[in-house]
KOLKE-554653 format. One line per 2 residues: number of its first residue (from 1); their letters; for each residue z, x, y of N, C-alpha, C. Coordinates in steps of 0.02 Angstrom, whole numbers. Layout:
BEGIN
NUM> a> Z,X,Y,Z,X,Y,Z,X,Y ~ ... .
***
This chain:
BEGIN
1> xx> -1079,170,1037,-1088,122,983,-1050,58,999 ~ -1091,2,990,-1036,-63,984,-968,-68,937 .
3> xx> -919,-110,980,-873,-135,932,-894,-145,886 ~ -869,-127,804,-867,-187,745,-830,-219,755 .
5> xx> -866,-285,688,-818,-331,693,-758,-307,597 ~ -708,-299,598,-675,-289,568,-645,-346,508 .
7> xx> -659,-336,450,-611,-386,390,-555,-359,360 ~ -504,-399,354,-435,-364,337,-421,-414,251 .
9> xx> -422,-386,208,-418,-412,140,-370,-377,116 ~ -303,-405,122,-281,-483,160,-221,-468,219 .
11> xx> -186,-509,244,-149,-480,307,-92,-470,270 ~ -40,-454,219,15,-419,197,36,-394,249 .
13> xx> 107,-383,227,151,-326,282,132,-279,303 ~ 89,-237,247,58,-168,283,-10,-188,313 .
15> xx> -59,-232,287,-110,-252,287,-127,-274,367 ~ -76,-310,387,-87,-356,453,-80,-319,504 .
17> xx> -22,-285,492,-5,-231,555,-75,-171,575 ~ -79,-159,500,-132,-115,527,-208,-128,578 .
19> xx> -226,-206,525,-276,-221,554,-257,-248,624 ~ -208,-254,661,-188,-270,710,-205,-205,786 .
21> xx> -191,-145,709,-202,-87,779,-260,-65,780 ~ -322,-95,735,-402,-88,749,-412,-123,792 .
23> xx> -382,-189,818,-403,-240,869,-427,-207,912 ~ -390,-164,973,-413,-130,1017,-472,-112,1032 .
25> xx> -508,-72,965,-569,-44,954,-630,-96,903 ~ -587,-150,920,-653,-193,875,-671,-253,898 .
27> xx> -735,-300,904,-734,-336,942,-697,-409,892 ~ -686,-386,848,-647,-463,844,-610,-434,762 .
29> xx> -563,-458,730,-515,-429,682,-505,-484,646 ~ -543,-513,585,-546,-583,541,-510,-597,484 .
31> xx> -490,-618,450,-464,-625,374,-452,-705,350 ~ -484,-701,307,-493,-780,253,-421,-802,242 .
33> xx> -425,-867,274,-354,-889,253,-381,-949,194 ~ -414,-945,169,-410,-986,107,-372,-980,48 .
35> xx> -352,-996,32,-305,-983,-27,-234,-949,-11 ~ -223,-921,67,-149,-896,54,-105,-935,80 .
37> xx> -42,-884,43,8,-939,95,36,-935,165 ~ 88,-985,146,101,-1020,224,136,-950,261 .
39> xx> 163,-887,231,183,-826,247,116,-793,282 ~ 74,-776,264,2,-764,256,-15,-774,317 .
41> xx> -2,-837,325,-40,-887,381,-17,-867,442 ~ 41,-880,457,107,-864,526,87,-772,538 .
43> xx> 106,-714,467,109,-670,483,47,-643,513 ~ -18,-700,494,-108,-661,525,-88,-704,619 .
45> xx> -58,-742,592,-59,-777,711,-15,-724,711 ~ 33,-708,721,72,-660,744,53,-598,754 .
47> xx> 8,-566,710,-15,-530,744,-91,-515,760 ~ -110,-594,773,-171,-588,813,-242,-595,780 .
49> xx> -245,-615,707,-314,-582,657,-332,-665,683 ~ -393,-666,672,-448,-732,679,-447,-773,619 .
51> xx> -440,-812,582,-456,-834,543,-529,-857,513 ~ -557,-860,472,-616,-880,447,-600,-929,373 .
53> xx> -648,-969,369,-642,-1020,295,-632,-977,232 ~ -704,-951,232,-717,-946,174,-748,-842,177 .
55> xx> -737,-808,121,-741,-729,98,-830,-712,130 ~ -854,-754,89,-923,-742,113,-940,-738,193 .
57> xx> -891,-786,238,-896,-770,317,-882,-713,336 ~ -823,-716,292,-787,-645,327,-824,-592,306 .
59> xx> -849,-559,249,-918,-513,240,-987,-514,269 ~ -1002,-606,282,-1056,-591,338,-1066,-567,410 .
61> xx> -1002,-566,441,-976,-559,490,-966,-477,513 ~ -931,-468,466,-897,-391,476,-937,-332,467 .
63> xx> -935,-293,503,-968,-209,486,-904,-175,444 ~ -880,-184,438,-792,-161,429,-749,-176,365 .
65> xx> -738,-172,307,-698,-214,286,-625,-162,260 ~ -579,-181,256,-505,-150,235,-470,-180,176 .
67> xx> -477,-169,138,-455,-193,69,-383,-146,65 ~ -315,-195,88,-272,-175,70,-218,-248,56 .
69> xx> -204,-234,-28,-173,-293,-50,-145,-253,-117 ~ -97,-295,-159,-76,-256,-223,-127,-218,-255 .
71> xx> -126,-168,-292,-157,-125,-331,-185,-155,-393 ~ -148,-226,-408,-189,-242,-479,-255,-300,-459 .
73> xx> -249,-330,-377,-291,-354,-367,-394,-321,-341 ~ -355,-260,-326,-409,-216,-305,-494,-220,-323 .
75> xx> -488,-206,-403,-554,-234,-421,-572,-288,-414 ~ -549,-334,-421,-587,-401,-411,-589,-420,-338 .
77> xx> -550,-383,-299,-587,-411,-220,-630,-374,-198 ~ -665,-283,-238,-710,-277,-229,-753,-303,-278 .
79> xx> -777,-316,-318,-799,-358,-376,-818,-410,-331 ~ -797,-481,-297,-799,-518,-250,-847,-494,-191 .
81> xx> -832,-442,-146,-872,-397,-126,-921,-407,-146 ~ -947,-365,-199,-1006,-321,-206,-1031,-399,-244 .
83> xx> -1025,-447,-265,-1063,-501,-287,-1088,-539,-205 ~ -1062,-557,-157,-1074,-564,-105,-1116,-501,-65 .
85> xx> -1145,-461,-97,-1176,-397,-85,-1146,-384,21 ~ -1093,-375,-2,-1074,-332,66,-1121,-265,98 .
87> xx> -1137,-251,140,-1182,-212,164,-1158,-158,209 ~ -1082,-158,229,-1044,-117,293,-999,-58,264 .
89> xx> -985,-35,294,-915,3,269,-865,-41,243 ~ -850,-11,180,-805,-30,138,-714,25,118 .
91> xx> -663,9,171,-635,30,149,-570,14,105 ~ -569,52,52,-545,53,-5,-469,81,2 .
93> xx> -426,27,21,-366,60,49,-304,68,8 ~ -304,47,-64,-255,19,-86,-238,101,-133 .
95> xx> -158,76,-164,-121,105,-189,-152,126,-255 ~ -205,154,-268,-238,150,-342,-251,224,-352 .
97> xx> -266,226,-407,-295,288,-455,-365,325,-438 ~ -379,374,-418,-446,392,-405,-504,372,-449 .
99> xx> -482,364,-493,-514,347,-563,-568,270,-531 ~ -515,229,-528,-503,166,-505,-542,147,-456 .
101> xx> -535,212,-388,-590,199,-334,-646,236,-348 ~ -653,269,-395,-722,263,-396,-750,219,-448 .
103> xx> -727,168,-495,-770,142,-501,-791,88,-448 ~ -748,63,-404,-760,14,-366,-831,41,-317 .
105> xx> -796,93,-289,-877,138,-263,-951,114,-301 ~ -916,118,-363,-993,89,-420,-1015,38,-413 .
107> xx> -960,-20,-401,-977,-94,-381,-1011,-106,-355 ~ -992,-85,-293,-998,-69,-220,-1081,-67,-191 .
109> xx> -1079,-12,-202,-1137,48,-196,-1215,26,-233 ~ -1267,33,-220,-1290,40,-147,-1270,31,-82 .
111> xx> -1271,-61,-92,-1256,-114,-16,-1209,-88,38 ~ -1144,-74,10,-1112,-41,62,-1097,41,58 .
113> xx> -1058,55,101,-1017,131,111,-953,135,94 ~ -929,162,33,-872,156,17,-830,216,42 .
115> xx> -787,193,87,-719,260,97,-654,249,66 ~ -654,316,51,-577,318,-15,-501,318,57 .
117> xx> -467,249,43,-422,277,99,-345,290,54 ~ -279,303,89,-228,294,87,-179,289,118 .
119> xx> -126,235,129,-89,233,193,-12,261,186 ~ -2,323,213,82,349,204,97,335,252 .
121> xx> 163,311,248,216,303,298,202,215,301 ~ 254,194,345,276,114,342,230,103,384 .
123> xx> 241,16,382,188,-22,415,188,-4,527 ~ 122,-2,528,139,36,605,192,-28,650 .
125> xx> 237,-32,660,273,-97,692,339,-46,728 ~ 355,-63,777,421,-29,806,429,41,809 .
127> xx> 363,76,841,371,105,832,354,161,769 ~ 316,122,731,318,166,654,234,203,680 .
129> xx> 215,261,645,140,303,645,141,322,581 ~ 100,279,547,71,312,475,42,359,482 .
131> xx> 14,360,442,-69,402,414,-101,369,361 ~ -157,355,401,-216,337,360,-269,387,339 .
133> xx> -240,424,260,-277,459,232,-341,454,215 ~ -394,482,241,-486,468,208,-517,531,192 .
135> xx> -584,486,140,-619,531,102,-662,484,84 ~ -727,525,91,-794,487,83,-858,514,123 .
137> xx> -899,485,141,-964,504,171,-940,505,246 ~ -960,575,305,-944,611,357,-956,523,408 .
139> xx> -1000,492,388,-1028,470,448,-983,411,449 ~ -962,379,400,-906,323,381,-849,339,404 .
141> xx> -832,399,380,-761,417,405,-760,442,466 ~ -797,468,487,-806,451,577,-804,393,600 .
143> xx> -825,319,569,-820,267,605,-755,242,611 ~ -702,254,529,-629,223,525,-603,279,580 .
145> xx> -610,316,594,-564,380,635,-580,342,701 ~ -638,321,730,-645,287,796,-609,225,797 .
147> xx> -609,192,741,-597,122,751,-507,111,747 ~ -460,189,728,-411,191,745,-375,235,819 .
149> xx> -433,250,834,-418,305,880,-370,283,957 ~ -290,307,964,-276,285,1006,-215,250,991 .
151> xx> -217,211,927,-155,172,900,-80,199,864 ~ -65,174,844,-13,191,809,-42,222,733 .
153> xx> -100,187,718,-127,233,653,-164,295,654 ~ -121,340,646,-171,404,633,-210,401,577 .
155> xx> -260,441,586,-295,470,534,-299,542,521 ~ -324,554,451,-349,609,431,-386,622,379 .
157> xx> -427,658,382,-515,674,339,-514,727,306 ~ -485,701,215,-490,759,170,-551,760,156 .
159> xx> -617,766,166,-672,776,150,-708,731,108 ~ -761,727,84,-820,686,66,-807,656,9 .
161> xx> -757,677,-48,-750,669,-112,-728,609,-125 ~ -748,542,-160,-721,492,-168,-661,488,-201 .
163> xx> -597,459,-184,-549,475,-226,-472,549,-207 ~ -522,559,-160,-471,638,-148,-400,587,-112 .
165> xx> -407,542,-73,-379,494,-18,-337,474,-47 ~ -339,427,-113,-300,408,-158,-269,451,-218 .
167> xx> -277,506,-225,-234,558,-241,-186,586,-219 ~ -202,601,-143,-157,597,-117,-95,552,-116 .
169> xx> -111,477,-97,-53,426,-93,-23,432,-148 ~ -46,427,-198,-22,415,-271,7,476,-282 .
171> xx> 15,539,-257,50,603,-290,107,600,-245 ~ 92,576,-184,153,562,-139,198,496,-163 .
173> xx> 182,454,-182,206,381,-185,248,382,-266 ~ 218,431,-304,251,437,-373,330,493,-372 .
175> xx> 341,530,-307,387,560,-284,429,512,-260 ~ 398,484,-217,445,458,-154,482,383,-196 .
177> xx> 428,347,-222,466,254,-267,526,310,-316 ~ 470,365,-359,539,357,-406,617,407,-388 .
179> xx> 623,431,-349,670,471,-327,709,407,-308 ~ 687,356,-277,735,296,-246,736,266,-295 .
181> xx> 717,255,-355,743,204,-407,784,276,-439 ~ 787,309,-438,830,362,-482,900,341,-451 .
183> xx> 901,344,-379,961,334,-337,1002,276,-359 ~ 952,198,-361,973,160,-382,1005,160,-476 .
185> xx> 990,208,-506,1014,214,-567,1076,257,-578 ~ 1087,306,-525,1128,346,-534,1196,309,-503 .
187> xx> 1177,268,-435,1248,235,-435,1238,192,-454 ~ 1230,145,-491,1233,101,-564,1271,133,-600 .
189> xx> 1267,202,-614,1292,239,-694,1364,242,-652 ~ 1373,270,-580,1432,293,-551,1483,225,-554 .
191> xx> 1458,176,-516,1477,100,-509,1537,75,-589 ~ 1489,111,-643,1509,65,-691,1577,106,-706 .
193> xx> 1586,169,-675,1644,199,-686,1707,217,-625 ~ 1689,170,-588,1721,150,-522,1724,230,-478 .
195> xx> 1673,251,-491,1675,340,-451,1606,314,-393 ~ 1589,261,-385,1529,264,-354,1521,301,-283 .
197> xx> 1582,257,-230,1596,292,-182,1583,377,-168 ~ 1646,391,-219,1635,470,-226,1559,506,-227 .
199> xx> 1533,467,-267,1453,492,-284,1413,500,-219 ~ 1425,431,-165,1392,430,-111,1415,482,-77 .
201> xx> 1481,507,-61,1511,547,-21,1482,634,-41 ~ 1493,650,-104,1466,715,-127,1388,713,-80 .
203> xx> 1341,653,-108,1286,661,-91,1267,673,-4 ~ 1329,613,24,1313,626,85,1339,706,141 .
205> xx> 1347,743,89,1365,812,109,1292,846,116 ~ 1245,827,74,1172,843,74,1126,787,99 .
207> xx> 1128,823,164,1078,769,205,1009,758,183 ~ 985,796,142,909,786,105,907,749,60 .
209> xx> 959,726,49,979,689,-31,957,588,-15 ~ 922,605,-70,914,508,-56,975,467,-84 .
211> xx> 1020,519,-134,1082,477,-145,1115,466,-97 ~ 1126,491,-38,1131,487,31,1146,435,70 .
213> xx> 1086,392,51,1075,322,89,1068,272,38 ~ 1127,248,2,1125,197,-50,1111,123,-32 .
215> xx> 1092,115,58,1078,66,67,992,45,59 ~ 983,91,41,887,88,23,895,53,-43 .
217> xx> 939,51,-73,926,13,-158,905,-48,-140 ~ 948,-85,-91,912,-168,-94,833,-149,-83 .
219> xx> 822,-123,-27,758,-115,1,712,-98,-74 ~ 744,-56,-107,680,-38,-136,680,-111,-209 .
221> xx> 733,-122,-199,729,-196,-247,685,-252,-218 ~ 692,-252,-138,638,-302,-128,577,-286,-133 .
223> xx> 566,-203,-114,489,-189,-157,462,-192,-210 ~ 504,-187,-246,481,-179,-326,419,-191,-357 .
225> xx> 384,-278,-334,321,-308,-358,278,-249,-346 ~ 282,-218,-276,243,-179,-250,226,-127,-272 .
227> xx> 289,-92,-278,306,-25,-320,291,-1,-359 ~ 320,-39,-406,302,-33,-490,222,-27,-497 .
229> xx> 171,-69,-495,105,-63,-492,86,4,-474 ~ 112,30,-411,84,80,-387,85,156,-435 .
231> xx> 165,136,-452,189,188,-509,144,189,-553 ~ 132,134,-590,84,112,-649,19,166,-634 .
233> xx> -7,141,-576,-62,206,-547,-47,273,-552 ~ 2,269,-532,8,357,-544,20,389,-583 .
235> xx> 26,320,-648,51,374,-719,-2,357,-741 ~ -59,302,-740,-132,319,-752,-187,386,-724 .
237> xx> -147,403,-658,-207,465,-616,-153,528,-656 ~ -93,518,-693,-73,582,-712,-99,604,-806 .
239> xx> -89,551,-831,-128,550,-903,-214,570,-872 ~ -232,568,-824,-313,577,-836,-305,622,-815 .
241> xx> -244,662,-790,-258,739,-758,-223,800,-826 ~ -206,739,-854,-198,783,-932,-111,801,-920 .
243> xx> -80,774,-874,-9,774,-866,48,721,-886 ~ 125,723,-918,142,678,-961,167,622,-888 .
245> xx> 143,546,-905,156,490,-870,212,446,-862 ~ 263,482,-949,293,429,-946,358,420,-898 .
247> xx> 369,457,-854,423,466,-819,373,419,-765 ~ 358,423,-742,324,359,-698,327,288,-730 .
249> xx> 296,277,-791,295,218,-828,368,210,-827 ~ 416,242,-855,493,230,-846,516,188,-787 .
251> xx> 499,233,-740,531,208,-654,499,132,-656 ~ 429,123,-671,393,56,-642,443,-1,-703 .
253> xx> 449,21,-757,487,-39,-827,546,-52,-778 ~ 571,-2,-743,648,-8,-701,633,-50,-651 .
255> xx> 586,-44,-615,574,-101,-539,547,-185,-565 ~ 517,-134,-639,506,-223,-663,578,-282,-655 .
257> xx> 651,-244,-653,697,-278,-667,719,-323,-599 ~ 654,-308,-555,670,-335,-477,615,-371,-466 .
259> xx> 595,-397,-504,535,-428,-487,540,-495,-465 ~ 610,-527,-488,593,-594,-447,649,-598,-381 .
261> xx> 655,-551,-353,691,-533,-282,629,-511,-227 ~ 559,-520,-237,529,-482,-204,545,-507,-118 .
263> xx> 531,-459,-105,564,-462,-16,587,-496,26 ~ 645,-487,-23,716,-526,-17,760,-480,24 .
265> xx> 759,-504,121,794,-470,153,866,-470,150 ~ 872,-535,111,956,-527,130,988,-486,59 .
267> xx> 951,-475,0,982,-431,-58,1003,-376,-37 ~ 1096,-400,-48,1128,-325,-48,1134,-294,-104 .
269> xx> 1191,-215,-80,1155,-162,-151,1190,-200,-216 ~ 1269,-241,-194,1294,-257,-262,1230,-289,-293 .
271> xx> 1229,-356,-248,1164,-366,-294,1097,-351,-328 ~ 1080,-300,-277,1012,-274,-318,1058,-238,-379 .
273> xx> 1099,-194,-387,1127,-159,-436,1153,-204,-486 ~ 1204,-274,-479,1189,-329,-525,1139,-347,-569 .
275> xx> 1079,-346,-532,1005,-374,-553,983,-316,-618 ~ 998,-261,-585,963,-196,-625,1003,-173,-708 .
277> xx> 1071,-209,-680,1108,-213,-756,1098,-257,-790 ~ 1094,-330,-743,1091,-388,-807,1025,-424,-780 .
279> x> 964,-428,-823,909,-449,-770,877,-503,-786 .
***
C-alpha cells in the first residue's frame, strides 16, 4: 500500500511528537497553522510537520487524520471535519468519554472511518514509548498499527467497539491525575503544620508511593488546563456507568486552582503549593 499522507489536529506537546513518529511511514505529515500560536508554530518546524493554510487543505490532502488537542475542543474539530465531509480515517485521539466518541463517530460517519484511540504514557521524546490504545473497524486499525510500526509509538487493538480505546485512557488517567493532585494536597495539609519533610520521608520509605516524589506537584500544576478536563471526562464516563463521579469532579475543582500556571517550567513546589492555598 502507498504512504498516506497524514493530518495532525494540532501539533501540542503530545500531538507533535507523535505525529512526528508517523513521518517515517507517511509520505508527508501536515497541520494548519492558521490560527495558532507562535509556540505552535516553532514546536510543528522542530519537529518536522508541513504546514498548510487553511483545515480544508489539510482534509483534502490527508488519508489520515489525528485529532489530538484538549478534550473540550474535540467536538468541534470533528464537527469542522465532518462539515468539510472528510472521507479518510479519522482518528479520534483525545482524552474523552466513550460516550463522547461515539457521538463524534455520528458526525463523522458515513464519509470517513472513525478509530477510537488513546495515548498512555508521555509524549514519545527522549526516549519515552507510549501506547497508542485502538478500537474500531479491523481494517482502520490495521492502517494506524502500520503507520506506527517501528517508532517509538506502540500500539495496541482492543477490538472493534467504538469507545473501548477511550475507556481505557480515561479509567487509567482518572487514577493516575488524581493520586498526584492528592499528593499535592496532602503536603499542603503537612506544610501548613511544618511536618512536611517528615511526610516526604515516611513516604519515601514506600517506593510505590507518589507521596514519594513531591517534585511532580509543580509538574502536575503546569498540567492542570490539561488535566482537569480530562478528569471532567472521567467523572462523565463514571456517572454513565452508574458509578459516583464526584471524587473526580473534586480533583479537576483542585487543578482548576492552576490554571493560570499552565506549563510553567520554572514553577516550583513552594509555589505551585502557594497557588493551591491562595489562588
Amino acid at each position: 500500500m502507498d504512504q498516506p499522507t497524514v493530518g495532525i489536529l494540532h501539533p501540542g506537546t503530545m500531538g507533535a511528537a507523535v505525529a512526528a513518529c508517523a513521518a517515517p511511514n507517511a509520505a508527508a505529515v501536515l497541520w494548519c497553522e492558521t490560527g495558532r500560536s507562535t509556540a505552535s508554530v516553532e514546536r510543528a518546524a522542530r519537529f518536522g510537520l508541513m504546514p498548510v493554510a487553511t483545515l480544508t487543505e489539510l482534509l483534502d490532502r490527508s488519508d489520515i487524520v489525528i485529532s489530538l488537542c484538549p478534550p473540550a475542543a474535540a467536538e468541534d474539530l470533528a464537527r469542522d471535519a465532518a462539515g468539510l465531509r472528510f472521507a479518510g480515517v479519522y482518528v479520534e485521539a483525545n482524552a474523552i468519554s466513550p460516550e463522547r466518541v461515539q457521538r463524534i463517530a455520528g458526525l463523522l460517519e458515513p464519509c470517513a472511518t472513525v478509530v477510537d484511540g488513546g495515548v498512555v504514557g508521555s509524549p514519545p521524546v527522549r526516549g519515552k514509548t507510549p501506547t497508542l490504545y485502538l478500537s474500531g473497524p479491523t481494517a482502520a486499525t490495521e492502517r494506524i498499527e502500520a503507520l506506527f510500526a517501528g517508532t517509538a509509538v506502540q500500539t495496541a487493538v482492543l477490538g472493534a467497539g467504538i469507545g473501548k480505546a477511550s475507556a481505557l485512557k480515561l479509567s487509567y488517567a482518572s487514577f493516575q491525575k488524581t493520586s498526584r493532585v492528592l499528593v499535592a494536597l496532602a503536603i499542603g495539609m503537612a506544610r501548613e503544620h511544618g511536618v512536611d519533610q517528615e511526610l516526604i520521608e515516611v513516604a519515601s520509605k514506600r517506593t510505590d508511593s507518589y507521596l514519594s516524589e513531591p517534585q511532580y506537584v509543580a509538574k502536575t500544576a503546569a498540567r492542570a488546563w490539561r488535566w482537569g478536563p480530562e478528569l471532567e471526562e472521567a467523572a462523565d464516563a463514571l456517572a454513565a456507568a452508574g458509578l459516583p463521579p464526584e471524587m473526580l469532579r473534586a480533583a479537576a475543582s483542585t487543578l482548576a486552582r492552576w490554571h493560570e500556571v499552565k506549563d510553567d517550567s520554572a514553577l516550583t513546589l513552594t509555589d505551585a503549593l502557594d497557588r493551591l492555598a491562595h489562588p
